[in-house]
C-alpha positions as CSV (number, residue, x, y, z in Angstrom):
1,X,-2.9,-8.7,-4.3
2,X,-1.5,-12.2,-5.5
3,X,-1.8,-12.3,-9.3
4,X,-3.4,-15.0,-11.2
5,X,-1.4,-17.7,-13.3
6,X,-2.8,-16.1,-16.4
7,X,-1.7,-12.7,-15.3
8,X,1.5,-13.8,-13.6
9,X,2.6,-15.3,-17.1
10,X,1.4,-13.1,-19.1
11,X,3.8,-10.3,-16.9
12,X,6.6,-12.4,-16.8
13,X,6.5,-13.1,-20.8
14,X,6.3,-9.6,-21.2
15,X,9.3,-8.8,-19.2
16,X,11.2,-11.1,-20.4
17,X,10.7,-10.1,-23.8
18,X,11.8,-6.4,-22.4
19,X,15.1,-7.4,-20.9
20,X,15.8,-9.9,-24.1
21,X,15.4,-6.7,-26.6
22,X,16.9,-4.4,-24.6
23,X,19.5,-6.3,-22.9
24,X,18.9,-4.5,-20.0
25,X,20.7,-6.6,-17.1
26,X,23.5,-6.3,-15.2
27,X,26.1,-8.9,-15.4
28,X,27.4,-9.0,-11.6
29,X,24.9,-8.6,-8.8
30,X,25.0,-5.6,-6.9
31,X,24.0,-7.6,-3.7
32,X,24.5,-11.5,-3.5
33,X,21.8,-11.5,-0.8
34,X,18.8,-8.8,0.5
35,X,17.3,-9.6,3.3
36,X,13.4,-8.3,2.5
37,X,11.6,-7.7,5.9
38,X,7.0,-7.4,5.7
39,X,5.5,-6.2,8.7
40,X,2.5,-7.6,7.0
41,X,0.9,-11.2,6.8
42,X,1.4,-12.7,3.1
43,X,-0.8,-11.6,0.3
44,X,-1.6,-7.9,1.2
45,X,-0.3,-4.4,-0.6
46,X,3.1,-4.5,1.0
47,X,3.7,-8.1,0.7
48,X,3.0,-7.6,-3.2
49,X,5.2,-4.8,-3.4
50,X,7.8,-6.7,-1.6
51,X,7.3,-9.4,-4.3
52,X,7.4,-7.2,-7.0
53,X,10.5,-5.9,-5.9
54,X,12.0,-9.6,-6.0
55,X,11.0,-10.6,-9.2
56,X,12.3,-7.0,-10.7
57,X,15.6,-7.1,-8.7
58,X,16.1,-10.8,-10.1
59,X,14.9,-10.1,-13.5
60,X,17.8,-7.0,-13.7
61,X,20.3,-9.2,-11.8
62,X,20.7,-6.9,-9.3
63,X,20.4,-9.2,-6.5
64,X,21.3,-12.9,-6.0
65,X,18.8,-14.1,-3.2
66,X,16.1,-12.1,-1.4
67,X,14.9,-14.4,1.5
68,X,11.4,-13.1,2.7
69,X,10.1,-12.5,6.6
70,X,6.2,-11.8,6.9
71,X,5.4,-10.5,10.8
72,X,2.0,-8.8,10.6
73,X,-0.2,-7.1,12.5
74,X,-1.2,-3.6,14.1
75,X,-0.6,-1.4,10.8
76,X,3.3,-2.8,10.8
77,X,3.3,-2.0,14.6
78,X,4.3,-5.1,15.5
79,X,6.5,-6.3,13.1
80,X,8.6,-2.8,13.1
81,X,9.8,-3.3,16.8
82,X,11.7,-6.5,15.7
83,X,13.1,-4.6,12.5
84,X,14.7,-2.3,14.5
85,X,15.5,-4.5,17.5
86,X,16.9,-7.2,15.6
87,X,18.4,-5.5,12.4
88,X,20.1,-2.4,13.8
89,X,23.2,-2.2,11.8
90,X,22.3,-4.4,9.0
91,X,23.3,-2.8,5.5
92,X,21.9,-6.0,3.2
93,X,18.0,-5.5,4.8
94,X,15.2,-3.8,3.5
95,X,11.9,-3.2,5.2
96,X,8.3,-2.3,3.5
97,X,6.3,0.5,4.5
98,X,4.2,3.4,4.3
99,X,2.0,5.7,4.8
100,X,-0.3,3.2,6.7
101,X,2.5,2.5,9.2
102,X,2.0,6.3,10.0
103,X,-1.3,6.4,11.1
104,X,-1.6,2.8,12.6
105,X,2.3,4.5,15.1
106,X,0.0,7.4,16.0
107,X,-3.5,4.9,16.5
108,X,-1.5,2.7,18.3
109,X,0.8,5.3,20.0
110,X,3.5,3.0,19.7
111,X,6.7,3.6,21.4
112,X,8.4,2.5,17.9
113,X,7.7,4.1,14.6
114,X,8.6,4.7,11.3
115,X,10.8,7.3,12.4
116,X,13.4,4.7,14.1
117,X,14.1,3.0,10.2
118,X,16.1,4.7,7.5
119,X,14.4,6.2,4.6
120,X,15.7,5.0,1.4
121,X,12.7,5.6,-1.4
122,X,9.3,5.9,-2.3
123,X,8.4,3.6,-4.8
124,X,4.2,4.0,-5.8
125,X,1.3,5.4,-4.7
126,X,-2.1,3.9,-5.5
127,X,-5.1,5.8,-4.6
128,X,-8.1,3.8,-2.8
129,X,-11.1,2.1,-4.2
130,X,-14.5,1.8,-2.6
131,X,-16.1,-1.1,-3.1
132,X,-20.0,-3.5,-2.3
133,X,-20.0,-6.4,-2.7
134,X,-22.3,-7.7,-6.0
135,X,-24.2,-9.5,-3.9
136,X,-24.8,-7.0,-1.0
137,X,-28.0,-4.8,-1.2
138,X,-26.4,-1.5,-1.7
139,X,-25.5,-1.6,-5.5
140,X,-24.7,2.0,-6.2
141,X,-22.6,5.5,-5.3
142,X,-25.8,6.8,-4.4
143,X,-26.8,4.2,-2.3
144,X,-24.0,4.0,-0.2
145,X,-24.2,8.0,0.2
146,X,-27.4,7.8,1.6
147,X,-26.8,5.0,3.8
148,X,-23.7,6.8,5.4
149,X,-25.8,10.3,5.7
150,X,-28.7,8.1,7.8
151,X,-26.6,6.4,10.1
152,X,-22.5,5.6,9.6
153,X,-22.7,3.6,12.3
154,X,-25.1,0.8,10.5
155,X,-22.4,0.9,7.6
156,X,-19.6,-1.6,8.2
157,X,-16.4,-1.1,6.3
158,X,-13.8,-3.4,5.8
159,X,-10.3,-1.8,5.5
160,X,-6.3,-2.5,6.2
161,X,-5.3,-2.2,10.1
162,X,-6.5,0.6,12.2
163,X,-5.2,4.4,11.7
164,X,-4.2,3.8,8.0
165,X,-5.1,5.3,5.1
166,X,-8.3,3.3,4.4
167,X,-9.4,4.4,7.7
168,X,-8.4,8.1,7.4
169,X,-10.2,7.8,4.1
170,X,-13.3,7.0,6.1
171,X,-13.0,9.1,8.3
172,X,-12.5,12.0,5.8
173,X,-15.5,10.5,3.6
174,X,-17.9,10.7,6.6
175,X,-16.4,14.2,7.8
176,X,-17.5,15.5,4.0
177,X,-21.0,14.1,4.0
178,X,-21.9,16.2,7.0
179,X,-21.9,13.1,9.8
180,X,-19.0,12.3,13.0
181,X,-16.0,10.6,11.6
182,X,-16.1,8.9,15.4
183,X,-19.2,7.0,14.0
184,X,-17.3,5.3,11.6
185,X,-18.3,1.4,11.8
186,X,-14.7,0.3,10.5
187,X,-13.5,-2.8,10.7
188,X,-10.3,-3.3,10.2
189,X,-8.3,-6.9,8.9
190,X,-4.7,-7.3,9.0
191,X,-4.5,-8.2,5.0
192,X,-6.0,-8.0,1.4
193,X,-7.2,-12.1,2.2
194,X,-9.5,-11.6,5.3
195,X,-10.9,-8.7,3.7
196,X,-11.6,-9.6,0.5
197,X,-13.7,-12.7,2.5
198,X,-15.4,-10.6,5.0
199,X,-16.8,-8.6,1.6
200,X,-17.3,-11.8,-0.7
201,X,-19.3,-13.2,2.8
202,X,-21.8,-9.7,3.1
203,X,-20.1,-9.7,6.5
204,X,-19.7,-5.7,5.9
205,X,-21.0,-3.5,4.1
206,X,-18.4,-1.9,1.7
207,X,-14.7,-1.9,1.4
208,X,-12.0,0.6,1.7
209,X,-8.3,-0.2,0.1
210,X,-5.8,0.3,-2.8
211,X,-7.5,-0.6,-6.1
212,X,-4.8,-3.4,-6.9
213,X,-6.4,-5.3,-3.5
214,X,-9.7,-6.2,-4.8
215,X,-8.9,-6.3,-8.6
216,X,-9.6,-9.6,-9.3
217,X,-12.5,-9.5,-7.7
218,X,-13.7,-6.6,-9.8
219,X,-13.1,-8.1,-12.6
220,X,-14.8,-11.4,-11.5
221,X,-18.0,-9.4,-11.2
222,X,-18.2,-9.9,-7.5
223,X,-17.2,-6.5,-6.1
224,X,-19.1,-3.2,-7.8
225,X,-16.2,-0.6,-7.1
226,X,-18.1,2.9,-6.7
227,X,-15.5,5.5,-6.8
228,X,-11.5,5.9,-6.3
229,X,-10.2,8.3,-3.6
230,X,-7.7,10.0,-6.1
231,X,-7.6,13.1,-7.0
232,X,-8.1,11.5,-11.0
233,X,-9.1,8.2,-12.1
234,X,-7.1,5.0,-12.3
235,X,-5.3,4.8,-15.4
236,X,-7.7,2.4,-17.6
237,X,-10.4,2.3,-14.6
238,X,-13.9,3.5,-15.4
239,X,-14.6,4.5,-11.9
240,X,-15.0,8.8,-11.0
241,X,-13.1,10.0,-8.1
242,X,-15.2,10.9,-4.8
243,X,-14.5,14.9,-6.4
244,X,-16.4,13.7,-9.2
245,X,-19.5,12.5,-7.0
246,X,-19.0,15.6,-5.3
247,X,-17.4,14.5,-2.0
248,X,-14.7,16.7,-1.5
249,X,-12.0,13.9,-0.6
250,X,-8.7,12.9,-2.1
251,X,-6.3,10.6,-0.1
252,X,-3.8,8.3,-1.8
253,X,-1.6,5.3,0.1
254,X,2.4,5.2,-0.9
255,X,4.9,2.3,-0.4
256,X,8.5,2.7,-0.2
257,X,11.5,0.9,1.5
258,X,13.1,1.5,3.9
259,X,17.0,0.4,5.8
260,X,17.9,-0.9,9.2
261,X,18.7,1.9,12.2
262,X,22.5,2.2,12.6
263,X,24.1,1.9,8.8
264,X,26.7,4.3,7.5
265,X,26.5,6.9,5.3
266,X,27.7,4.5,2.3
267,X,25.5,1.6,3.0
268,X,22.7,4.2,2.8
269,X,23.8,5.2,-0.4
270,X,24.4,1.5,-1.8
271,X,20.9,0.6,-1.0
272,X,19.4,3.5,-3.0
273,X,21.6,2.9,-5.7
274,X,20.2,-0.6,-5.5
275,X,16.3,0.6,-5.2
276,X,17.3,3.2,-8.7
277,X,18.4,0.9,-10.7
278,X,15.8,-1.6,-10.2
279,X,12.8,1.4,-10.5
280,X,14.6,2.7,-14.2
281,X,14.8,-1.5,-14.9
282,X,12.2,-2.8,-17.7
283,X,10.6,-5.5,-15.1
284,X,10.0,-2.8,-12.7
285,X,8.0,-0.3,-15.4
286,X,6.2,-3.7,-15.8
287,X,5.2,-4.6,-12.3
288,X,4.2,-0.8,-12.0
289,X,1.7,-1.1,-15.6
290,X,0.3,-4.5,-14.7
291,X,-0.8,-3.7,-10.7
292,X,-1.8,0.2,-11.6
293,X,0.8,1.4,-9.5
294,X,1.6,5.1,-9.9
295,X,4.9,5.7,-9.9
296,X,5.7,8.2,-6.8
297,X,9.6,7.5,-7.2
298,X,11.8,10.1,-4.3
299,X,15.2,8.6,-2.5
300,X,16.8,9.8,0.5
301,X,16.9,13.0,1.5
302,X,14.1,14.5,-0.2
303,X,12.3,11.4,0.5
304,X,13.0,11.8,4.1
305,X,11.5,15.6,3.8
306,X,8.2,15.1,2.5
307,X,8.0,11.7,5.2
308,X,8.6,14.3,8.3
309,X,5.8,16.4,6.2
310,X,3.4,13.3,6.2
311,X,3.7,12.8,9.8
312,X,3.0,16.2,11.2
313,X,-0.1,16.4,8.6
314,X,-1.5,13.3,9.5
315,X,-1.2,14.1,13.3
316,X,-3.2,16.7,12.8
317,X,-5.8,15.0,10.5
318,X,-6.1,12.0,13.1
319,X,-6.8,13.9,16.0
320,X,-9.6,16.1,13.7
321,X,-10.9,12.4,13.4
322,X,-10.7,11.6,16.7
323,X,-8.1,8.6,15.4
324,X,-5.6,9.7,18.1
């Protein structure tokens, strides 16, 4: 999600007013240069975590420059490759990921996955929101249900790349309302922009993805969101949860960073120093209240526990699917 000039100013002010009555900044840089690396084209959920990062790494003085690479495509399955190909080693790099890139390894069966990176944190979670179009001729929860329990494959949804968690959430939504998950008429777009443009043009039916990707839109009046995959509701969102409706689904998406292949013990500790400071920094708590992040905050080693967790259970939960 990109924000708005209103919303981008109105952030910033408020930051700005945090660090100036707290005094919260540090007075050398920790880094003079991070090298931030998207396996995602510009303007989707990890490319706005990536930018939050920037402007809460900057704002804390924690880092001099952060020069940006965007390569999208495949769930992060093509971008990744070139992480680890061309950045073994590096200790001033940091990747964006998660759970996504999980599924879309396993869809893809790619020969590189997010096990070949270094774990360094979890940074949010944000559970999904499903969304029609205002102009689309489903209008309701109950609509939608009904449409899905006649035929899935006559409902298009629009979602992030293939495998991912807008997929699985699909999958699991179509599972619970008695139908084949391998009827699921998904279509997936390699950002938040496409997507957002296939909905806005009634080229699909509905839309699958973290809340903070079509929240402009909401709020515009031109996308009716219909229920949040959560196991509760958004924080200041008046939409139930698919429990609530009675659809026995909760799937949320996290985002975390992640270092080059081949860094030392040290440089591994540096950078989650680095990712610590800027999650306890003012501008952070900030970024997190203005996109309706959750915080999900885990470094290192138990952070590398509960990722090996992730991938065995969504193995299993793709190949239920028929996803892998």
């Amino acid at each position: 999600m990109t924000l708005d000039r209103r919303h981008f100013l109105t952030a910033s002010a408020a930051v700005a007013a945090g660090l100036t009555h707290s005094g919260w900044a540090w007075s050398k840089p920790l880094f003079d240069t991070i090298n931030m690396f998207v396996p995602a084209a510009p303007g989707g959920g990890w490319d706005g975590t990536a930018r939050a990062i920037e402007r809460a790494v900057k704002a804390a003085g924690l880092v001099g420059n952060m020069p940006f690479e965007n390569v999208g495509g495949a769930g992060g399955m093509v971008g990744l490759p070139r992480f680890v190909n061309q950045r073994k080693g590096q200790a001033n790099t940091l990747m964006i990921g998660g759970s996504v890139m999980i599924g879309a390894g396993i869809a893809n069966k790619s020969p590189v996955t997010i096990k070949d990176v270094t774990p360094i944190a979890r940074l949010t979670e944000e559970a999904g929101v499903i969304v029609v179009p205002a102009s689309g001729k489903i209008k309701t929860w109950k609509e939608l249900e009904a449409a899905i329990k006649a035929n899935p494959k006559a409902v298009s949804v629009a979602g992030g790349s293939a495998g991912g968690t807008d997929h699985l959430i699909l999958g699991m939504l179509i599972k619970a309302l008695g139908k084949s998950p391998r009827d699921a008429a998904y279509v997936a777009f390699a950002g938040g922009g496409p997507a957002n443009a296939a909905l806005l043009g009634n080229q699909v039916v509905a839309g699958i993805s973290g809340y903070s990707e079509f929240e402009e839109q909401i709020k515009a009046g031109k996308m009716i969101p219909l229920a949040v995959s959560g196991k509760t509701r958004i924080p200041g969102v008046n939409v139930p949860t698919l429990i609530e409706l009675g659809v026995n689904v909760s799937e949320s998406n996290w985002r975390g960073v992640f270092a080059a292949p081949g860094i030392t013990a040290p440089q591994r500790e540096a950078l989650v120093d680095l990712v610590t400071k800027m999650r306890n920094s003012p501008a952070w708590k900030q970024e997190l209240d203005t996109r309706k992040w959750t915080d999900a905050f885990l470094t290192d080693k138990p952070f590398e526990r509960e990722l090996a967790q992730d991938i065995a259970d969504k193995e299993v939960l793709m190949k239920e699917l028929g996803l892998a």
